[in-house]
Residue, then its C-alpha position, 0 to 999 in steps of 0.5 A: x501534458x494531458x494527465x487523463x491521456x498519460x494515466x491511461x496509457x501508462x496504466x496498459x504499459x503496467x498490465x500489459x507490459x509488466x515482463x518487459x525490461x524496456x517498460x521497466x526502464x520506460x517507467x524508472x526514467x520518469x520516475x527519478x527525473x526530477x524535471x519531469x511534472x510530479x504528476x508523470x513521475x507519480x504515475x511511472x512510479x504507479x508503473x513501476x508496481x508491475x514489476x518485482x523490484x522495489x529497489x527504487x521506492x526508498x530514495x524516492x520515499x525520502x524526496x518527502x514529496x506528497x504526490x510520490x510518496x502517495x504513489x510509493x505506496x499505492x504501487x507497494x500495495x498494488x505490487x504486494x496484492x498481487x503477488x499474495x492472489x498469486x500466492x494464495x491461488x498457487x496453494x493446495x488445500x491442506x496448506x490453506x489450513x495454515x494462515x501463516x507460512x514465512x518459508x514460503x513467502x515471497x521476498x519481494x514481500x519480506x522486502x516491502x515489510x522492512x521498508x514500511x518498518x523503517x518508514x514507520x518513524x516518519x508517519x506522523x509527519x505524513x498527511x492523511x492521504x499518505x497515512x492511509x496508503x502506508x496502512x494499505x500497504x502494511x496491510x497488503x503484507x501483512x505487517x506485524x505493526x499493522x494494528x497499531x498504525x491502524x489503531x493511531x490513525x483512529x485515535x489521531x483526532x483526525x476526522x478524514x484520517x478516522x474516515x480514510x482508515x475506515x474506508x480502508x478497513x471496510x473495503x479490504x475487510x477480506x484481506x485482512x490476515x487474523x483479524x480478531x485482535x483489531x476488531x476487539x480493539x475497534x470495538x473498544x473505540x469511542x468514535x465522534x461521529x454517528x457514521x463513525x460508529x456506523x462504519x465500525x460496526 
């Protein structure tokens, strides 16, 4: 199938569409039918982020394949942004003073952090690529474990996991939620590289 064809129409089923049971079904069937090329079931598990459903990514997150779970966790990120800018967008001033309030999250939210907490004993058997989008979406939740995964991926001796957590680091810098404690901890950090270094500071 022509990828770069498919990627696009299943991305404006995902933005158009996201109300839709029929989309839902559309995307759920591509993306559990193991017969299917992995690069169609990637994206209609990407498609499945539209919708407030996560019932789906646990099973297909224990397949252990690369491609889909890369897509698990791009589309819990994607999923989770979301429902945080609806969130932060739907609160008054005088609850903006506050940065954290459990009894008015969502609980596709909570939902997503307990997944990511029981796939949390399988990261070091991820590849780089998988790690850094377990962290974006530890970080789309403000996960309690959110800086010590960061903190293994910086210090993993890996030099494209080191550059993937830092690029990540650097182009969500605002969505991160009490940021203090992790950049005392990236300031103790010893990089290899100059442009580490650099990207730290």
């Amino acid at each position: 199938p022509d990828i770069g064809l498919l990627a696009r129409a299943f991305s404006v089923l995902r933005l158009i569409c996201g109300g839709s049971r029929e989309v839902y079904d559309f995307f759920k069937m591509y993306a559990l039918d193991r017969s299917v090329d992995v690069k169609v079931r990637s994206l209609a598990v990407t498609g499945l982020s539209a919708f407030r459903d996560i019932s789906l990514f646990e099973d297909l997150l224990r397949e252990g394949n690369d491609d889909i779970s890369w897509s698990v966790f791009n589309s819990m990120s994607l999923l989770c942004e979301t429902l945080m800018d609806e969130a932060e967008a739907g609160r008054t001033e005088e609850e903006a003073i506050f940065t954290y309030a459990p009894d008015r999250e969502d609980k596709v939210i909570l939902e997503v952090r307990v997944l990511l907490g029981k796939m949390t004993a399988h990261f070091e058997e991820y590849a780089g690529k998988i790690k850094a989008a377990f962290l974006n979406a530890m970080l789309s939740v403000n996960h309690r474990e959110f800086i010590i995964y960061v903190m293994k991926a910086l210090t993993s001796g890996n030099a494209e996991l080191v550059e993937r957590t830092l690029y990540l680091l650097r182009t969500n810098v605002i969505r991160l939620r009490d940021p203090d404690k992790l950049f005392r901890n990236l300031i103790g950090l010893s990089m290899d590289t100059d442009r580490h270094n650099g990207l730290v500071v």
